[in-house]
N, C-alpha and C positions, 0 to 999 in steps of 0.2 A: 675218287671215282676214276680219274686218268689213270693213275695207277692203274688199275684193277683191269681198266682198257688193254695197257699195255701188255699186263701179263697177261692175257688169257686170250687175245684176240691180235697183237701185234702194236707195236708205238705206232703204228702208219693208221692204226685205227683212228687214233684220237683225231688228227687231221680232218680226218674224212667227215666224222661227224661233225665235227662245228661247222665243216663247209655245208654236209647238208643240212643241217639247220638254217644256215643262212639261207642257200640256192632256195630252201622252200617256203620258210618262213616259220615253220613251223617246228614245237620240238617234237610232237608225236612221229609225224613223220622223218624228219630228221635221224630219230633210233628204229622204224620202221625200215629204212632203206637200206641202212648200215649193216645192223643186226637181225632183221629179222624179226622184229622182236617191239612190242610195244611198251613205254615206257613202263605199265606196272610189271608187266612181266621183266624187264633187265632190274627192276627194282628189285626184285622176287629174289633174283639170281644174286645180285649184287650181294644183298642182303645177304642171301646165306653161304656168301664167299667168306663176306666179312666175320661169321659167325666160326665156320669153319676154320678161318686163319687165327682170330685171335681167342675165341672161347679155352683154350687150352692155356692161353698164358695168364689168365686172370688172378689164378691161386699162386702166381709167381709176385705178383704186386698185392702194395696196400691199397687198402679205403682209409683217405683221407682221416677220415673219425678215428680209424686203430692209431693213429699216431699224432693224432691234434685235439686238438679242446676244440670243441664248435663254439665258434662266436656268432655267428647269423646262420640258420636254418630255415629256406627259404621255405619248406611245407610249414613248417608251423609259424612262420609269419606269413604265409600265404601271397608271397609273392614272387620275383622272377631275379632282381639283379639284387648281391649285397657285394659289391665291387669298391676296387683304387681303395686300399685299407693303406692306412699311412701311421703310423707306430707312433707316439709325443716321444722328442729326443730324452725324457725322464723315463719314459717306457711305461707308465700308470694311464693312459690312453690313448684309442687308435680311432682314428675318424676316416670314414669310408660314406661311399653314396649307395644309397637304396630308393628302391621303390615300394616300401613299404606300406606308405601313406598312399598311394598311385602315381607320385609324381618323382622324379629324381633329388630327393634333398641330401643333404649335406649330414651328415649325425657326429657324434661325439660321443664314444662308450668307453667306459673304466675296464680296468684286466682286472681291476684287484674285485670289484662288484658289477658284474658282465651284463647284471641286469640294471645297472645304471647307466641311461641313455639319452642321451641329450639332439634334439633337432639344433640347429644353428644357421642353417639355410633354409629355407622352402621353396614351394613353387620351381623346383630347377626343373624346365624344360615346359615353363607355363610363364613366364614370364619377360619381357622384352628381352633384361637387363644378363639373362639366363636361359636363354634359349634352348640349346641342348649344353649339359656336363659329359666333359671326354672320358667316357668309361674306359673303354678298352686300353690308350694312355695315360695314367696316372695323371691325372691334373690338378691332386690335390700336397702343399707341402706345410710343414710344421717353421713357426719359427724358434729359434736357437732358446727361445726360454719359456717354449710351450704355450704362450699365451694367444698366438695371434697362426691363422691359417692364408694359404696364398692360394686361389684357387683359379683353372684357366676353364673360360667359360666362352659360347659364343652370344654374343650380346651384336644384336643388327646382322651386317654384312661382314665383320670381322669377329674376331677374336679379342676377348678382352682378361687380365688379372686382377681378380679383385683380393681386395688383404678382408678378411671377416678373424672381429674382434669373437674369441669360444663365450666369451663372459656376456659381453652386451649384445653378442648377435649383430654392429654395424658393420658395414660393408662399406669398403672405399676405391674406385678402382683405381688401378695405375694408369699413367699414358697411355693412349690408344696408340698401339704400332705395327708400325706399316707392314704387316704379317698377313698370309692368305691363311694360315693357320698357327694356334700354340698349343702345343702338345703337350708334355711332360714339362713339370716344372720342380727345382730343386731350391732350397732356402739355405744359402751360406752356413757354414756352425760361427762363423764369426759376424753373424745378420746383417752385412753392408750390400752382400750383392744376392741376386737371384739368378737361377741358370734355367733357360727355356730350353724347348725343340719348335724352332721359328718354320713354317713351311712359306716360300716364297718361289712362286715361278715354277709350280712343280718340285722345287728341289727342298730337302728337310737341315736344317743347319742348328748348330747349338751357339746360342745367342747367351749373353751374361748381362743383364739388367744392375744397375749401380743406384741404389737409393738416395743419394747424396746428390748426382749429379746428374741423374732422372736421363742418361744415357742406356742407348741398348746397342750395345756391339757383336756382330758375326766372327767367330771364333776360328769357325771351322769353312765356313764359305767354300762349298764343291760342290760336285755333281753327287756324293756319295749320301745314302741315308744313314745320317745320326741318330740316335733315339735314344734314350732313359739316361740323361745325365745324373749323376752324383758326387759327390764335393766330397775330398779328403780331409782330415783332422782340420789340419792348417788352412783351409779355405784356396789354396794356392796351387789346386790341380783338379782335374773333371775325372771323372772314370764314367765311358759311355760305351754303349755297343753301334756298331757299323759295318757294312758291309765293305769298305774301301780296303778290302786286303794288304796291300804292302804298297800302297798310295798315303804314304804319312805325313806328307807336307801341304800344310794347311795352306789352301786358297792356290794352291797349284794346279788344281784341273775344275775349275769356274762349270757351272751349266752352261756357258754360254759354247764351251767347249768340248759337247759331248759326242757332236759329230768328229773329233780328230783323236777319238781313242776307243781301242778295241775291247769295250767295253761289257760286261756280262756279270748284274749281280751274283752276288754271292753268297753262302750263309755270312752269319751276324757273329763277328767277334767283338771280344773286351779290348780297350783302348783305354789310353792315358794321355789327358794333354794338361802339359803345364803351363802357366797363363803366363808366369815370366820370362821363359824362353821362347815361347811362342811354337814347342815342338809337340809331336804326336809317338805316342811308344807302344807299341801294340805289345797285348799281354799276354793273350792266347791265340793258339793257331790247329784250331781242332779243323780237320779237313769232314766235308758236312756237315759239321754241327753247330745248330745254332745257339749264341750266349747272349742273354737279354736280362734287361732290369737288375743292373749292378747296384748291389748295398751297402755304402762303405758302414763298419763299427768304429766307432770313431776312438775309442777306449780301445781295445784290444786290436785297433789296428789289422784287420782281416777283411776279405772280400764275399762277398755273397751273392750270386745271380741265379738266373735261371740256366740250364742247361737241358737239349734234348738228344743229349749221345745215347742212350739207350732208346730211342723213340719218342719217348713221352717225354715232357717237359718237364722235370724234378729241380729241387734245389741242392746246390752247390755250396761250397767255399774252397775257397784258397787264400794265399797272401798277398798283398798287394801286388807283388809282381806277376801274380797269373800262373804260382806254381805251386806244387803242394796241394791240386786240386783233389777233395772227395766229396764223395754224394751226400746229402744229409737226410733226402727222401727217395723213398720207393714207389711212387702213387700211381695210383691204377687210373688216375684222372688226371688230364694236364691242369699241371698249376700256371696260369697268368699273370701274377701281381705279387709281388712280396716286399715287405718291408722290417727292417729291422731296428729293435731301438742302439741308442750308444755306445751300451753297454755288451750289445748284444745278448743279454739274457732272457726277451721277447721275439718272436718274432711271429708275423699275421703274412697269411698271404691266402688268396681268393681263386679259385678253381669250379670251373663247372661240373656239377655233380647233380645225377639224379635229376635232370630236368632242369636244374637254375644254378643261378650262381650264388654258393657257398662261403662263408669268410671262417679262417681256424688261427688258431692261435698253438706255435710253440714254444714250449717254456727251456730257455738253454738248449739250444739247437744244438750248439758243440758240443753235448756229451753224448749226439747221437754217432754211433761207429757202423758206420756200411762198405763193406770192403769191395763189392762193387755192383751195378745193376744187369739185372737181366737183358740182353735185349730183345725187342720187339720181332717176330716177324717180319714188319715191312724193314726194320734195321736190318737184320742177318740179311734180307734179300738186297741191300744196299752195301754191303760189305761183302757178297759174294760169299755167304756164308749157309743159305736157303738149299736145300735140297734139288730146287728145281722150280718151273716155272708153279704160276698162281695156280693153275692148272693140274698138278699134281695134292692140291689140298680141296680139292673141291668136288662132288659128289652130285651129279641130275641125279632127284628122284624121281619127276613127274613121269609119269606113262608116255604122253607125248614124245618127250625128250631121251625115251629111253635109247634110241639107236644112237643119241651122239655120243662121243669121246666119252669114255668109262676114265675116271682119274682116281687118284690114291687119296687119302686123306688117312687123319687119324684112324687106325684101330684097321684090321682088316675089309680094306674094301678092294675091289679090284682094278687092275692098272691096262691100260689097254692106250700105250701113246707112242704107237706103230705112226700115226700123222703130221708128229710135231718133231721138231729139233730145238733142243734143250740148251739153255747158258745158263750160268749161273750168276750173271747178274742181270739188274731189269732192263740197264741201260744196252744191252746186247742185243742186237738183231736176230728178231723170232720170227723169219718169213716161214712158211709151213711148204712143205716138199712139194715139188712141181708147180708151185705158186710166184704169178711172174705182177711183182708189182705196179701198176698203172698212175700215173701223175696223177691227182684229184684236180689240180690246176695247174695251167701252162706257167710253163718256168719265166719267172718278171725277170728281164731284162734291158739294160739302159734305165736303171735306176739313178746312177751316180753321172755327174757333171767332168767337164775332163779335168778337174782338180780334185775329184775322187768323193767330194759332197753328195750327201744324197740332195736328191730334186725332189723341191718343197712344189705342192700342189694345191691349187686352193679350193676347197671345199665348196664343191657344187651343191644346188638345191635340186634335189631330184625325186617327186613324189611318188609315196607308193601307198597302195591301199590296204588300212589297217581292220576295215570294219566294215561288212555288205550285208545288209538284208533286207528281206523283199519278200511282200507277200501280195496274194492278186485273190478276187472272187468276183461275184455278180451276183446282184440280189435285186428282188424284184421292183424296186420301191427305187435308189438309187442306179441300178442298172451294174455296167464295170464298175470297181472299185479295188486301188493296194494301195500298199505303204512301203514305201523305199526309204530306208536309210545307209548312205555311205559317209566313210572317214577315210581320207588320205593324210598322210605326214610324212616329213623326212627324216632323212635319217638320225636324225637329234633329236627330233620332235619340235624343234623350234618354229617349224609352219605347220599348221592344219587348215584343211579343210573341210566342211563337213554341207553335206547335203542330204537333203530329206524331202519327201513329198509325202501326200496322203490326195491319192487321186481316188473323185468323185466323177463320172461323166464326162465334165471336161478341165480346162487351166482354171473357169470361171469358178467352179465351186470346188475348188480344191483348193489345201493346204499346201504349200513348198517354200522350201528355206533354201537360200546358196550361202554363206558365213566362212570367212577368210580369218585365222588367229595368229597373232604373231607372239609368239613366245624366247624369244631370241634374247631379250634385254631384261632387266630389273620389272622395266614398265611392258605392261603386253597390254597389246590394242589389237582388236577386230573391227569388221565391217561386214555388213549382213546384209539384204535384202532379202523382203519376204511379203507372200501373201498368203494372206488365212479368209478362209471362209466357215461358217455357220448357220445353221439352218436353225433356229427356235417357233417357236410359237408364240406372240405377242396379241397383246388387247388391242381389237379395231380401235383405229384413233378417232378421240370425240368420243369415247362410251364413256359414259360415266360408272356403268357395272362392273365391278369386278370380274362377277360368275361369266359376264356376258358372252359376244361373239369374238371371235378369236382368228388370225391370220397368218398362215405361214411367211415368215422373214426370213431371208439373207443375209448376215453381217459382214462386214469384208473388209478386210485394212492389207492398206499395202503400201511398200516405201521401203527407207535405208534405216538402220541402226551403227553409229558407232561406238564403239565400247573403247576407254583406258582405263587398268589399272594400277595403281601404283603401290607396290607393298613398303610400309615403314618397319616391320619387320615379320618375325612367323606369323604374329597376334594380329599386327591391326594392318588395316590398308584403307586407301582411299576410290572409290571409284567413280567415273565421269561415264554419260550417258548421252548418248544423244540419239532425237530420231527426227525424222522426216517422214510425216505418215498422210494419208487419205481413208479416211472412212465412210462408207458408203451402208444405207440400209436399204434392201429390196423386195416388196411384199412379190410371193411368189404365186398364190392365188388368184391375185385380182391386177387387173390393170392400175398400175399407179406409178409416179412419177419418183424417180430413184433421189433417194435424201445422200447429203454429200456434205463433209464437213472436212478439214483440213489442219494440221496442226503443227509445228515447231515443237520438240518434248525435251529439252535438256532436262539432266539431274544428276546428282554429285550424291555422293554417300559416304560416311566413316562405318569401316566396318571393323571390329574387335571380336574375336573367337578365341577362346583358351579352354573350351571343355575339354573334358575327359570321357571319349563315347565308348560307352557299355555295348552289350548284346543286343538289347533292344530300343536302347536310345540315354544320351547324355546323365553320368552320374555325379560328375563334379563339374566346378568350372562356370564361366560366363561367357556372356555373347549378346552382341548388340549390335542396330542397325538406326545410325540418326541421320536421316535427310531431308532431301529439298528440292522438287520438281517444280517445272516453272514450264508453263503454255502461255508467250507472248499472242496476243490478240489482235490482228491485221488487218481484221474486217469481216463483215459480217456471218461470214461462214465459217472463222475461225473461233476454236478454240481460246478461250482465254481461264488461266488459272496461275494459282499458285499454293502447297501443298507441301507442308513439313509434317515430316512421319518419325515414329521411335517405335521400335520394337526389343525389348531388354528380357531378356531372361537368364535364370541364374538357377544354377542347381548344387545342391546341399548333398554329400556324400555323409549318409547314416552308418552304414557298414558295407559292404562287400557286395550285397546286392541289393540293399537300401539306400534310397533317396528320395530326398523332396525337389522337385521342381517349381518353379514360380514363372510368372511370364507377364508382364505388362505392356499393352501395344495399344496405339491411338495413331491417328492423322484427321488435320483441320484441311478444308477446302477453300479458299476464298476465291470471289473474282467472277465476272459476268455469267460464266460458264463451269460450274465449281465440279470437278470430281464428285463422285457418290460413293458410298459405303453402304453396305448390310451385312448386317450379324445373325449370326443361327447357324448351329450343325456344325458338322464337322469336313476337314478335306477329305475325299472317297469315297462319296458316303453313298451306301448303295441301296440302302431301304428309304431314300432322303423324300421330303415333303416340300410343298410350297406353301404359304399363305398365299389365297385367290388360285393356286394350283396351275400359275403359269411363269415365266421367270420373269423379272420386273425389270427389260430391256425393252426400249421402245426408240431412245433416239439412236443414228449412227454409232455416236460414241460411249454409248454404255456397255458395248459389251469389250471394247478392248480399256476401258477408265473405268469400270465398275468394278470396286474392288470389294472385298469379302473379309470379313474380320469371324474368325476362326482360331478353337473351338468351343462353342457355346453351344452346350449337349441337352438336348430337352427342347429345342426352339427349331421352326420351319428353320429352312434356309434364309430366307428373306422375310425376318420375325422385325425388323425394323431401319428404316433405311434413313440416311441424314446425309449431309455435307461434312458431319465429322463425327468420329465413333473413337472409345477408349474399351478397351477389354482385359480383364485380369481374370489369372488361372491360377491354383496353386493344386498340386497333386503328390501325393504320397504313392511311391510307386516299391512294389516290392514280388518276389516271387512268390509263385501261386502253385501250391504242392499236389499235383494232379500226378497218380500212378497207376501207371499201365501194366499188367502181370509184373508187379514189382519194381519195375523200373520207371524213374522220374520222367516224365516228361517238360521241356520248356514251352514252360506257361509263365506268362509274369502278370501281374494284378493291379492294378490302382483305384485309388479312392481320389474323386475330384472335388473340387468349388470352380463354377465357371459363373462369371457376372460380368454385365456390359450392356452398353446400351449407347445408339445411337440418334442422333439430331439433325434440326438445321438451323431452328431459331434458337426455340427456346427446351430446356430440359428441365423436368421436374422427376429427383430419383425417390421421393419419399413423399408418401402424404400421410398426413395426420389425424386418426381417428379421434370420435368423439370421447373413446375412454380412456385417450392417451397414450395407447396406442401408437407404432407407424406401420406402413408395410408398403411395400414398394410400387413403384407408378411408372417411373418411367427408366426403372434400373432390373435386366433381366437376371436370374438368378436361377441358377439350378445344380443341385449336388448328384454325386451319382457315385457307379463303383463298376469296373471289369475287369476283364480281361484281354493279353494277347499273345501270338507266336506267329510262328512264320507256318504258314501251309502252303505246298507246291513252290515255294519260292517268293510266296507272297508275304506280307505284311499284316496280318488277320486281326481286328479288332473288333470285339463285343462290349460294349457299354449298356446299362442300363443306370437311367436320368430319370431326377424330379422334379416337375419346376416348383418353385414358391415365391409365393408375395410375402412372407415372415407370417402369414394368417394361415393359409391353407395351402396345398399338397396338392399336385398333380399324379394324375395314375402313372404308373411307370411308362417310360420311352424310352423303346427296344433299337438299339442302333447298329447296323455292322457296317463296317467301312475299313476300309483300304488305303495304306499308308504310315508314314511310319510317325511318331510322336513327336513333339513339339522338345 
């Protein structure tokens, strides 16, 4: 897209726009100010530059397919990556990572029987040990006698190598080392050493791990990026790609040294270091073009990378020295990944094609003969070889747009570029005639120190606002009434703060949060004050009637919360809780004296998450929440409790858009003053019922400790209330084929079982009939079946519920509610 900037509109554009994006915050505006123009419309345009420019070169390239055997076809496995293919040095199979299964694993598949496919890993990217697998870097290698894979994975806060047995599927890892990242990894032909891409300090180095003496040493120790190492026959030299151009002496320019050199990446050459002399030999020196993912043959002795001299990124060889280079593909797709066996008469490499990534397979690469490639467009224009600016291939047809600049493209169109002055390469200043260019920013000066250092600044916190909205009415019953919410954060995000009201009248009956986050470290902690107000309808106290007279109430809590989290890795984290609170209940009707209780609330939580979330809610995976609240007891207005909770559920991937869900959740109350539960209904619920038809809050603290066990479909909201409640769900969830003039709409469907029931003494879930019989007593049960989708942005759910005692059937119970699935 910079390109496309530069040619059609000037290099001083690019500038412009990211500054106003910044100055405004925004990107609409940002290409608003610039151009003119909103982003779908420079899309618009973009779009059919790009069409314009390269749709003519397309018949000049392959499709992947015309010249490779498919090995993974992501439409008809139906999924997105089949990446990092790694060839067995026998060359009889290549193991690569998919997402086939929905998770990143690890496979193992035959050339000789391409439908023979072996998982070997699982879980990557769901599990501690496997956080995320380095797609885009190859991180996967063979060892020298096929049997055993090395794989670099992030496991916690680092990077870790584990060795997995093809045969038994064990897993071992190596030493954890003191790496911010490992990227590519290579496996000796003589199996004593391994060769990494170590990332440390910012900077990328290639590191040589020694099996024997369980050392890891920096080879190449600079400020330059190394990347894709591979090991010659004899184990006794690296061939890697680098940008360090004619910077050959290893450990000669440290990061620690990058302010003392006139430094400017560059593209990616082939490089040679030999580990006994300890020197570096650069093998190619293509001026722009970059050379990545070097493959030595260890048999035939020959070179193999990626190359993208002609624009696109094709595969290469030459000979060890980097010369005698020819093309061995023409692909209409950049290839990424390649790997070659021994022999070199395999070889697999991985390319995004058609929406995903693709894995093929060539058989005897070398007796493919291309005497040379076409180039590209943006190539010829980078070679000063283009006709002329981006602007001469490109064609407004909108009406609107018809008075601007009339340009050439293919086939007769007409030329009308009387306003512009023309170079023939991109890098060439395109200012447009009579146009006097203006600074976007004052010239920084007094950056450097009088020893010529730049001056280090240290990073101020300085909040800006990310989120406002605010809304205001008057209604005749409350009177004023809005809802404000704002978020500020800095420039990192490492502080937030977030504020919110929901004004009623006045401070007394309204809602407002103030809430401080610090995200800065491993551990994030906040601090919050707040107070909440509620207006219910409660039973005069003393009635003994249900149905009877009834009183408006106030409920009110106000005080501090602190929050620490502490993650042990993606999956699971620990979290601490604390509060400081006052609850107050206020009959608003009648004259009465305001109830007031007070509490201490600490509570600790392990929390574990690994699902896999779908469209409309979790299809594989687990997730769990086991703790432990505690309200110490001071006296007689206090609170006293204590409350262990679990909530687990686990979901079963059927196929693609089949799943079972399961959910089992309970918490126990003890103690003078024990927390309450009730069960019935569901969250959102908008056609919802009460048993007694009023909500069963009466003391202060029920309505911020009254908690709700949900969903149990077919029952009031408050269908039975105890000091401890257990609920279990299991649902069968599938899509639901509803068509609109032919076309599907997203509907998805489930069939449920909801049962639970809550206590204080005693429970009895079954009683026993005279014929032997049981049927249920004090165990709620109800099956049902719906639907749901999203409407206007909502969350839309229809149920209809039966209840039963195992003996008889209740009439159907019609539900719709708001919110998303369990």
């Amino acid at each position: 897209m910079y390109w496309y900037i530069a040619q059609k509109y000037g290099p001083e554009k690019v500038g412009e726009l990211l500054q106003r994006i910044r100055a405004t915050r925004s990107v609409e505006l940002g290409f608003k100010t610039t151009f003119g123009l909103s982003v779908s419309e420079f899309s618009d345009r973009f779009l059919q530059a790009l069409k314009v420019l390269y749709y003519p070169d397309i018949a000049r390239y392959e499709e992947p397919s015309t010249f490779a055997e498919v090995l993974a076809d992501h439409k008809k496995i139906e999924n997105f990556i089949n990446a990092s293919p790694e060839v067995s040095p026998q060359g009889d199979l290549v193991a690569f990572i998919s997402d086939r299964n929905d998770y990143y694993d690890v496979y193992v598949q035959s050339l000789a029987r391409p439908r023979d496919i072996k998982r070997v890993l699982s879980g990557g990217g769901a599990t501690a040990s496997f956080e995320e697998l380095h797609l885009l870097t190859p991180g996967l290698t063979w060892s020298p006698d096929g049997k055993k894979l090395a794989l670099a994975a992030k496991a916690g806060e680092r990077d870790r190598v584990y060795i997995i047995d093809v045969n038994t599927e064990d897993q071992q890892p190596l030493p954890a080392f003191d790496l911010d990242g490992i990227q590519s990894v290579k496996w000796s032909p003589d199996g004593k050493k391994l060769a990494l891409v170590g990332v440390k300090n910012g900077s990328s180095d290639i590191y040589i791990y020694e099996f024997d003496t369980k050392l890891l040493t920096n080879v190449t120790s600079d400020l330059f990026a190394d990347r894709d190492p591979d090991w010659t026959a004899d184990s006794r030299s690296l061939i890697f790609s680098s940008d360090r151009a004619d910077y050959v002496t290893p450990g000669e320019w440290p990061a620690s040294k990058i302010l003392f050199i006139n430094w400017k990446s560059g593209p990616l050459n082939l490089y040679r270091f030999d580990l006994e002399s300890n020197t570096i030999t650069r093998l190619t020196n293509t001026p722009g073009v970059n050379q990545i993912y070097p493959a030595v043959s260890r048999t035939s002795n020959s070179l193999f990378y990626i190359s993208d001299e002609n624009g696109i990124n094709n595969i290469w060889t030459s000979d060890m020295t980097g010369q005698h280079a020819r093309p061995l593909t023409n692909s209409i797709s950049k290839i990424d990944q390649m790997s070659i066996s021994n022999d070199a008469s395999k070889l697999t490499f991985s390319t995004l094609h058609d929406g995903g990534y693709d894995m093929f397979l060539i058989r005897n690469p070398v007796d493919r003969h291309l005497d040379s490639l076409p180039l590209t467009e943006y190539r010829r224009a980078q070679r000063g070889l283009a006709a002329g600016r981006l602007d001469s291939l490109v064609h407004e047809r909108t009406a609107l747009n018809a008075h601007e600049d009339s340009v050439k493209g293919y086939g007769n169109v007409h030329v009308d570029l009387h306003d512009y002055v023309f170079g023939n390469s991109p890098e060439q200043d395109r200012s447009m005639r009579n146009y006097q260019q203006k600074p976007i920013v004052q010239e920084v000066t007094n950056y450097k120190d009088s020893s010529g250092h730049y001056k280090i600044h240290e990073y101020k916190v300085i909040f800006t606002p990310d989120v406002i909205l605010g809304t205001a009415g008057y209604t005749g019953y409350y009177g004023l009434e809005g809802a404000t919410q704002m978020l500020f954060s800095d420039e990192l995000g490492n502080h937030q703060i977030f504020a919110a009201t929901n004004l009623i009248l006045d401070l007394k009956n309204s809602t407002y949060i103030l809430a401080y986050f610090n995200l800065e470290h491993r551990s994030n902690w906040g601090l919050e004050g707040f107070h909440t107000a509620q207006f219910l309808y409660v039973p005069v106290e003393g009635s003994t009637d249900p149905l009877g007279p009834i009183n408006l109430a106030r409920f009110t809590s106000y005080g501090l919360t602190g929050t620490v989290s502490y993650p042990f890795n993606r999956f699971e984290r620990i979290d601490f809780n604390g509060s400081a609170m006052v609850l107050e209940r206020d009959l608003i009707d009648i004259s009465a004296p305001t109830k007031r209780k007070f509490t201490l609330f600490p509570s600790i939580s392990f929390v574990h998450d690994d699902v896999l979330n779908g469209y409309f809610y979790p299809r594989a995976g687990a997730r769990y929440n086991i703790g432990i609240s505690v309200a110490p007891k001071f006296g007689d207005a206090w609170l006293g409790f204590v409350t262990p909770e679990l909530d687990a559920r686990y979901y079963i991937k059927l196929s693609t858009n089949m799943s079972i869900a399961t959910r089992i959740a309970g918490a126990a109350s003890f103690g003078p003053t024990p927390q309450k539960f009730f069960i019935g209904g569901v969250d959102g619920w908008i056609n919802r019922y009460f048993t007694n038809q009023v909500y069963p809050l009466s003391e202060p603290e029920d309505y911020a400790f009254f908690n709700a066990g949900r969903p149990l479909r077919g029952y009031a909201f408050n269908e039975k209330i105890g000091t401890k409640y257990v609920l279990g769900n299991i649902e069968f969830r599938y899509p639901f084929p509803i068509f609109v003039a032919g076309f599907p709409l997203a509907f998805f469907g489930d069939s449920f079982i909801d049962m639970g029931t809550a206590w204080t003494n005693n429970v009895y879930l079954f009683d026993k009939l005279p014929d032997g019989t049981f049927r249920t007593r004090d165990l709620l049960t109800s099956v049902g079946t719906g639907i749901r989708t999203y409407l206007f942005g909502f969350y839309v759910h229809m149920d209809v519920a039966w209840t039963t005692n195992l003996n008889a059937w209740s009439h159907p119970n019609y539900i719709f509610s708001l919110g998303e699935d369990f």
